[in-house]
Phi, psi and omega in degrees: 000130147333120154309172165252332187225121161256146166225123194255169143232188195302156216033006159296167181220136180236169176245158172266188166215063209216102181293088153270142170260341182218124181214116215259105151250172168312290208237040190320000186272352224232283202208156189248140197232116167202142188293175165189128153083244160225022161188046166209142163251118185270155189219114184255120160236147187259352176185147206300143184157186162214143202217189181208136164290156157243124189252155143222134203254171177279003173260032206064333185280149186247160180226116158259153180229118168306070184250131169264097203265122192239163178314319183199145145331090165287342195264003171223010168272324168283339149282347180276330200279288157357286196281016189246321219252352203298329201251024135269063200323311183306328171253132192244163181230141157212203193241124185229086166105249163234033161244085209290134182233123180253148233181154188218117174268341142229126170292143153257181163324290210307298213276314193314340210263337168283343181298315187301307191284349160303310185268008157304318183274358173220067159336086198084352181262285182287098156290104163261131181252019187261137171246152179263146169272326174120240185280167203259179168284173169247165194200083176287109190271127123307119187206140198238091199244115182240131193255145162229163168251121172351284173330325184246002161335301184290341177315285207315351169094356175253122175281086122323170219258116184263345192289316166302059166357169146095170182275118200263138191242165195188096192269144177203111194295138208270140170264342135017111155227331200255172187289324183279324196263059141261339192257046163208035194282004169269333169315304215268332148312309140348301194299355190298115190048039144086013191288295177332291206300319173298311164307326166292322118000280164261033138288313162315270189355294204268347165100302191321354178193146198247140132260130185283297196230136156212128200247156159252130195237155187218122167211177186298179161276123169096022164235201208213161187208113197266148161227130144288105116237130213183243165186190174218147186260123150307132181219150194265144179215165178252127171289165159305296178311001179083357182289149170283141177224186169219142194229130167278153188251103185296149133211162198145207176253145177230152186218133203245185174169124154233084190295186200173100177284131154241179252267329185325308195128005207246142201236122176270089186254155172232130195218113168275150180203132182224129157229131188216167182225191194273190151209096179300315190263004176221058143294154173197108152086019189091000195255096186299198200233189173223121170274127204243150168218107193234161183206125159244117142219174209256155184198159138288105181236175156266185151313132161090326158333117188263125153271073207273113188266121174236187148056049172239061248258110168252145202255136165247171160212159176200142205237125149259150187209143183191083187200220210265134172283142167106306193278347142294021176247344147304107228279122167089285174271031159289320190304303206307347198243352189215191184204108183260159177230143185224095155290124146253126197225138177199134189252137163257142213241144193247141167226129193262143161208152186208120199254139180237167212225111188264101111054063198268102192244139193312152168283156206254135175309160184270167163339292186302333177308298189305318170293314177291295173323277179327339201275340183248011152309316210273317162295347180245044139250319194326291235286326172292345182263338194262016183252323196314136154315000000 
């Protein structure tokens, strides 16, 4: 069946599979209309716009038709954009009208300057809309990853959410304000009125809780800033040419952050988060298998603003047996000689991240700058007094 409606853009061309005898366009400057052979009509189009056809086909019957001719293929000028823009996160392309618009919400150098040259390449097509900001921000994470044992979890006085499983987020604002308690500032979340901080404390003390890490992480706005800890497994692998390689498998705890400052002060971040171990008891082919615990999520935060990541669980179990050998193994009168036992234990692993927004400001001249500069102020008032009358 014939359409009603078509969209072409300039130079493309489509065939009907349609027997005319008469044919009618509007707007011929929109498109061009001619048979092939006896029983197709080809369709040119020449210039941005929207017109209509008239068939008069050869069984007697008309057809009118709508074509609407836009400037360049936008659906596919917009994956070529895409893939020009890809390893710069901070810049998006969509279709906005008869145009592809590339856009930011704060740009650094590196990318307005790929933003430019991109839309260089699709003249009258390609819109930018990104403005630079200058040196891009910094953006410093303090993050604190506390492994607790489950049981005692609830001491510290924060009620997770229990009803729900899975990993959970939890924001709580750093009471931090003046510059000395900033430059410890998950020290100084913790710290409210020393209970939190105390309690975690003897938590330690007492074995109920670890600190796995606690890293400072630092990367620009729109770039991403990784922590590992953990190791790697070698795993034997086959290419398509059939050679043997090794490809290593990370695991421990990994923690990804990709932040995004705007002009507010306000931070968008996506932050993964995994621990996973070996397994040792799900080998295939000598190649153990991995116990994974993962979490992603997108968040707002402020400067000083805490993010608490929960609900990352491991579960053990361990089976004890214990008595005299040979004589617990005795049918009716073993128990009596021996004792089996089963722990269950489960740990949660909490991770605090508190992102502060840093100040990317030009460096103040040195000494020696400084020193220059006066020294040619000052010859150049001599040379204004021996020039003066």
């Amino acid at each position: 069946a014939l359409p009603e409606e078509l969209e072409m853009f300039v130079g493309d061309s489509r065939i009907l599979g349609v027997s005319a005898r008469r044919i009618a366009v509007a707007n011929g400057k929109v498109l061009s209309v001619t048979t092939v052979a006896s029983d197709g009509v080809l369709l040119l189009g020449e210039g941005t716009g929207i017109t209509t056809v008239q068939l008069w086909l050869q069984d007697g019957s008309q057809h009118r038709l709508t074509v609407r001719v836009v400037a360049a293929d936008l659906e596919h000028t917009l994956a070529s954009v895409a893939n020009l823009i890809a390893d710069l996160p901070e810049l998006k392309a969509r279709i906005a009208g008869q145009r592809v618009v590339i856009d930011a919400v704060a740009a650094g150098e590196r990318a307005a300057e790929r933003a430019s040259v991109v839309a260089a390449l699709y003249p009258g097509v390609v819109l930018n809309l990104v403005a630079k900001v200058g040196i891009d921000r910094m953006i410093h994470f303090d993050v604190r990853i506390v492994e607790f044992r489950q049981s005692r979890l609830r001491e510290l006085g924060v009620r997770w959410n229990t009803d729900i499983p899975g990993p959970s987020g939890r924001l709580v604002a750093d009471v931090a304000s003046t510059a000395a308690q900033r430059t410890r500032p998950l020290r100084a979340f913790f710290g409210i009125a020393t209970e939190l901080e105390s309690r975690i404390r003897l938590l330690e003390e007492a074995g109920d809780a670890m600190v796995v890490a606690e890293p400072t992480l630092s990367c620009r706005s729109g770039g991403s800033a990784r922590f590992v800890s953990g190791g790697e497994v070698p795993i034997p692998v086959i290419d398509k040419l059939g050679s043997a390689d090794v490809e290593f498998k990370e695991y421990g705890v990994i923690l990804d952050v990709r932040p995004v400052a705007d002009a507010s002060g306000g931070i968008v971040a996506r932050v993964d988060t995994e621990v996973s171990q070996v397994d040792e008891a799900q080998r295939v082919l000598g190649v153990p298998g991995f116990l994974k615990r993962r979490s992603a999520t997108d968040v707002t935060l402020r400067d000083g603003e805490t993010l608490v990541i929960a609900g990352l669980v491991n579960r053990l179990r361990t089976n004890n047996v214990s008595g005299l050998p040979g004589l617990q193994r005795l049918p009716g009168v073993g128990r009596a000689f021996g004792a089996k036992g089963r722990r269950d234990e489960n740990s949660e692993l909490v991770i605090f991240l508190t992102p502060h927004l840093l100040a990317a400001e030009p460096a103040p001249p040195d000494a020696a700058t400084a020193a220059a500069t006066a020294l040619a102020d000052r010859l150049q008032r001599a040379r204004e007094r021996m020039q003066a009358p």
